[in-house]
Z-matrix of the N, CA and C atoms (Angstrom, degrees):
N
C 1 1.450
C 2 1.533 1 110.58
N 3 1.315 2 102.45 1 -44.66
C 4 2.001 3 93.03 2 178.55
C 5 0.996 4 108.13 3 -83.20
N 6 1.540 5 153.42 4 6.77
C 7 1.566 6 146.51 5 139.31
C 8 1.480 7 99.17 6 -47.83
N 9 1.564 8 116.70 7 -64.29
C 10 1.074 9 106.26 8 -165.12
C 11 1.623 10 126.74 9 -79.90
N 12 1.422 11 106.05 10 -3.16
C 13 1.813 12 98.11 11 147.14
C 14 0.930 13 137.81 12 -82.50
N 15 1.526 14 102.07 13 -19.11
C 16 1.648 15 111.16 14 168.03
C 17 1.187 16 122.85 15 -67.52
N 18 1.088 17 107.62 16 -28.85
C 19 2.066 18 123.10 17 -169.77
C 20 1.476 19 95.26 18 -78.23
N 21 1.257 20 116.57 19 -54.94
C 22 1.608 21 137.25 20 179.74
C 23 1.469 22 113.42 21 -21.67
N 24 1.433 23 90.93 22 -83.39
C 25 2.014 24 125.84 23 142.66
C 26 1.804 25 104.46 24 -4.40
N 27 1.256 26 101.72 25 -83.29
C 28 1.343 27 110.79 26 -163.41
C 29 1.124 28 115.62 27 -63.80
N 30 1.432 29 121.27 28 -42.73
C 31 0.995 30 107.85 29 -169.04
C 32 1.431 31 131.71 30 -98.60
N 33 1.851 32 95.94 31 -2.59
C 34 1.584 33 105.90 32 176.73
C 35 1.942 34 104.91 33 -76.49
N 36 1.538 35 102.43 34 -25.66
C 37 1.401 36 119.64 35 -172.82
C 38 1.781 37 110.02 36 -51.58
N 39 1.807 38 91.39 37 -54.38
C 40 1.522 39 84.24 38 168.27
C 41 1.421 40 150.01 39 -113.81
N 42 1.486 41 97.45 40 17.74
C 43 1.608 42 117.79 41 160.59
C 44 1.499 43 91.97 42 -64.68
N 45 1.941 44 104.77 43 -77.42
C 46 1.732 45 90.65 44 -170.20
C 47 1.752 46 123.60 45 -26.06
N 48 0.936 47 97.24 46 -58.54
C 49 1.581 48 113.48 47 -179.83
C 50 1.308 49 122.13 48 -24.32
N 51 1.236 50 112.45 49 -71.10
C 52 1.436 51 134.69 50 -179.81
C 53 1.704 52 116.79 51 -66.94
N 54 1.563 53 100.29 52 -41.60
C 55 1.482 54 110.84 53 173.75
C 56 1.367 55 113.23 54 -75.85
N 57 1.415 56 124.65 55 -44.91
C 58 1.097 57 114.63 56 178.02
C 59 1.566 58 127.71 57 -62.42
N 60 1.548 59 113.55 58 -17.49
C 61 0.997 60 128.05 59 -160.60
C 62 1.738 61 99.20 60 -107.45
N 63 1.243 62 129.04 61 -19.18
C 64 1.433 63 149.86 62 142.37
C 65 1.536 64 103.37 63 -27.12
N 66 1.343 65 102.34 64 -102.44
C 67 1.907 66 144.66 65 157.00
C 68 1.944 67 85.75 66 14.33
N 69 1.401 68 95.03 67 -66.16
C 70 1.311 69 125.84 68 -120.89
C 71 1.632 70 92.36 69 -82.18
N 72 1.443 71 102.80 70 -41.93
C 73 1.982 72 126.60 71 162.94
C 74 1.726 73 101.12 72 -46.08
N 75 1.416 74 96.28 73 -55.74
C 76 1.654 75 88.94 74 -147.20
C 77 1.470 76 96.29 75 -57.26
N 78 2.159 77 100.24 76 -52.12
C 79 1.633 78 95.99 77 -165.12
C 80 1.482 79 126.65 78 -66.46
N 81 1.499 80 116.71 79 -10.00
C 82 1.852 81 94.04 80 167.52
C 83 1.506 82 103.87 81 -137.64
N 84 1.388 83 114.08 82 -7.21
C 85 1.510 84 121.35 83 175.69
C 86 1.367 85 108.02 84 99.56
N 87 1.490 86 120.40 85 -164.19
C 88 1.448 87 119.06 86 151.58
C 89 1.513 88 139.20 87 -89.12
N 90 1.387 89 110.78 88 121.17
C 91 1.565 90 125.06 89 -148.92
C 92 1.657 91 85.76 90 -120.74
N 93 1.545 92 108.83 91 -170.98
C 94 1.183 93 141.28 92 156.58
C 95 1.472 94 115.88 93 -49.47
N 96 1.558 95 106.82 94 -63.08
C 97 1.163 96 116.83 95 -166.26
C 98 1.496 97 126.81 96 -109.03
N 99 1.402 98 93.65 97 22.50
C 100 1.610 99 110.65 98 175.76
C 101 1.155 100 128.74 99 -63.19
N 102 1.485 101 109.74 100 -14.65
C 103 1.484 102 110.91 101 159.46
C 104 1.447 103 149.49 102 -75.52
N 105 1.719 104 83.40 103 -16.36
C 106 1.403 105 100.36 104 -158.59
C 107 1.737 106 83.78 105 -110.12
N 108 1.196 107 130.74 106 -23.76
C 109 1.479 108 121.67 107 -178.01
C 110 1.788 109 100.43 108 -93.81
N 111 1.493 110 118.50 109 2.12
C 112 1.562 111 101.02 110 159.94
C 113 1.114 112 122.23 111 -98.51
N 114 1.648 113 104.05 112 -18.78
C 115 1.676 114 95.35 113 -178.51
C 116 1.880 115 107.90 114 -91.74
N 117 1.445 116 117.08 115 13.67
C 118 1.871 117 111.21 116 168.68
C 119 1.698 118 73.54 117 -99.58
N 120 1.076 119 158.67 118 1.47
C 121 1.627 120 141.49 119 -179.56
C 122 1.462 121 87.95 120 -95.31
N 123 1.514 122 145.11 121 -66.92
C 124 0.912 123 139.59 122 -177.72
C 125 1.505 124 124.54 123 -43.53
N 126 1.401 125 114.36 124 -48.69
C 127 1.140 126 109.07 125 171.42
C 128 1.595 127 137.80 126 -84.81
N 129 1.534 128 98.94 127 25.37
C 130 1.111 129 100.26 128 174.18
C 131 1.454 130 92.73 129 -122.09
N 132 1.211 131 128.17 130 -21.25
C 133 1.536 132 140.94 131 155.08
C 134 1.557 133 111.38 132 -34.93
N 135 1.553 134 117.58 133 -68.73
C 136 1.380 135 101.38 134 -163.15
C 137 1.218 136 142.85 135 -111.72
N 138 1.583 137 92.09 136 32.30
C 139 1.969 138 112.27 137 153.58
C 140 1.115 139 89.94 138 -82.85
N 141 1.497 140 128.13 139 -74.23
C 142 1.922 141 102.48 140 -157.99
C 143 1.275 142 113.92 141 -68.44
N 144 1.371 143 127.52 142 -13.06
C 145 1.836 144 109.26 143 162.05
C 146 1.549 145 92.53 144 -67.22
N 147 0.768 146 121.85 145 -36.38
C 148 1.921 147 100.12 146 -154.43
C 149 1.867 148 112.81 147 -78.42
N 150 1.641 149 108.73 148 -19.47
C 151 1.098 150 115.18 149 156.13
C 152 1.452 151 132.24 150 -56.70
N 153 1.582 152 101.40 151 -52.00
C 154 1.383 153 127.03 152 -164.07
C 155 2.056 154 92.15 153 -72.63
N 156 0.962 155 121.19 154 -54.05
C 157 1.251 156 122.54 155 153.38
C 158 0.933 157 148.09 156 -6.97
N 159 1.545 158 102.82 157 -64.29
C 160 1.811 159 131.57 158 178.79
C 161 1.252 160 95.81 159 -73.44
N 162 1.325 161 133.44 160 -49.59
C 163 1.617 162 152.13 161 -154.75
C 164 1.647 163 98.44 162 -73.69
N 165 1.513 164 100.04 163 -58.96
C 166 1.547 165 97.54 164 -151.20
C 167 1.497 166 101.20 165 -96.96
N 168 1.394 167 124.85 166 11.74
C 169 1.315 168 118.05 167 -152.89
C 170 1.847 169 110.97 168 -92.37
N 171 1.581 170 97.43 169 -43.98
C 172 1.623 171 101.18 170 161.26
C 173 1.634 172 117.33 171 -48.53
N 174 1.432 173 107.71 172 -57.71
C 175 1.794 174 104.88 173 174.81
C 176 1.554 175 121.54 174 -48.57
N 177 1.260 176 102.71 175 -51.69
C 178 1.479 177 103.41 176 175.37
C 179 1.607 178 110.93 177 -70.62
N 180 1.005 179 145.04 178 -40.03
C 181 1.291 180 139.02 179 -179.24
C 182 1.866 181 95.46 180 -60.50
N 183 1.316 182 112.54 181 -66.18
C 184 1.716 183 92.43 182 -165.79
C 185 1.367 184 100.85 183 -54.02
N 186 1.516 185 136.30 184 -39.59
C 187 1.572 186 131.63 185 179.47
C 188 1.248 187 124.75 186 -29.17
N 189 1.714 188 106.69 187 -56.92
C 190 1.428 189 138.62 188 145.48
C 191 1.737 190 107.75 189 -2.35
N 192 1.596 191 92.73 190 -103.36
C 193 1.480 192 107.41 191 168.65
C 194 1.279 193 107.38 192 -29.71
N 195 1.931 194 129.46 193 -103.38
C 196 1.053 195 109.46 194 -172.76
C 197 1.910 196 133.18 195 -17.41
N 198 1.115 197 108.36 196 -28.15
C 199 1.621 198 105.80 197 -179.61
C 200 1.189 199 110.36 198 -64.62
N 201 1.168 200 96.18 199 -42.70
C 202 1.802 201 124.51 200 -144.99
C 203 1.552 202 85.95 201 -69.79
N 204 1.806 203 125.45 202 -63.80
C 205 1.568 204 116.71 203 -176.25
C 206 1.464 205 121.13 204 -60.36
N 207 1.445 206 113.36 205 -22.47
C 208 1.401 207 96.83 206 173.07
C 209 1.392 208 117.36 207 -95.49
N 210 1.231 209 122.51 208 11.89
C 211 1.724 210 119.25 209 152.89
C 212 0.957 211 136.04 210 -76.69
């Protein structure tokens, strides 16, 4: 169980991250204040990745596998 909060953790940390900071490009580009309006996008980003994560992360991993043997 604490692997998988840790993994949870990490990895919702840097999807949000990158996506939010993506998101965040497309919708106004690079400004002045693009830093400071990606990281209130991020942090509202990476509690629900890190939920959605914890939740969905066992399903999708066996999904994973199953794919993975019939390729």
């Amino acid at each position: 169980m604490k692997h998988r909060i840790i993994f949870a953790m990490l990895m919702s940390f840097t999807l949000s991250l990158v996506m939010s900071a993506w998101i965040t490009y497309v919708n106004i580009g690079v400004r002045s204040d693009f830093v400071s309006i990606w990281m209130h996008a991020w942090v509202l980003a990476w509690p629900a990745a890190g939920i959605i994560s914890f939740i969905a992360g066992p399903f999708l991993h066996g999904l994973a596998h199953k794919i993975a043997a019939k390729l």
